[in-house]
N, C-alpha and C positions, 0 to 999 in steps of 0.2 A: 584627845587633843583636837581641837578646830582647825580651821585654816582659813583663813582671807587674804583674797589675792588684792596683790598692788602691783603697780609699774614701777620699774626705774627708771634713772635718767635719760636711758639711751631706751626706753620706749618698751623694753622685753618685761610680760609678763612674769609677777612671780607668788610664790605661794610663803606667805608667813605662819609659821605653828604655833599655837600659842600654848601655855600651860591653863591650868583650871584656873589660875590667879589673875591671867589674864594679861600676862606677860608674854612677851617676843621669847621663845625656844629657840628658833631655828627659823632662815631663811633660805629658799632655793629657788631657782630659776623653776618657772612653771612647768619646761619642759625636761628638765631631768625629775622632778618629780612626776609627773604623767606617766614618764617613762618606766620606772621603778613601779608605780600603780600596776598597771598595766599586766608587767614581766611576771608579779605574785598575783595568785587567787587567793578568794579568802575561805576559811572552810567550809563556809556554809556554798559556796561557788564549789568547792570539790564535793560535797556531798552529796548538791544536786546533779553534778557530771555522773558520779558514780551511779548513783540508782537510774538513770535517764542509761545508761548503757544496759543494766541489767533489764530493761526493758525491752530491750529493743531485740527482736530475733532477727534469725538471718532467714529472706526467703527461700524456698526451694526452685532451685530455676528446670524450668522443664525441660525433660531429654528432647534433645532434637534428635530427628530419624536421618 
């Protein structure tokens, strides 16, 4: 699905969904959708998290005397 933002009348940005047909799905305030964006990753965002950890060691911190 796409999305194209528009205004309302009171000036707040919003995000329209459209289907493949190219029809209105859904409409939402730009920022509860942002919001919702945001809160979820997408897999390919958790896959890169995961191997980027197993990358990464821990150093050894030197004995102080």
């Amino acid at each position: 699905m796409a999305r194209t933002t528009h205004r309302s009348k009171s000036g707040k940005k919003l995000y329209a969904k459209r289907s493949k047909k190219g029809r209105f799905t859904d409409i939402q305030s730009y920022q509860r959708a942002h919001g919702s964006d945001i809160k979820r990753s997408s897999a390919a965002e958790r896959a890169r998290k995961k191997t980027a950890k197993k990358k990464t060691s821990r150093k050894k911190s030197a004995k102080k005397k």
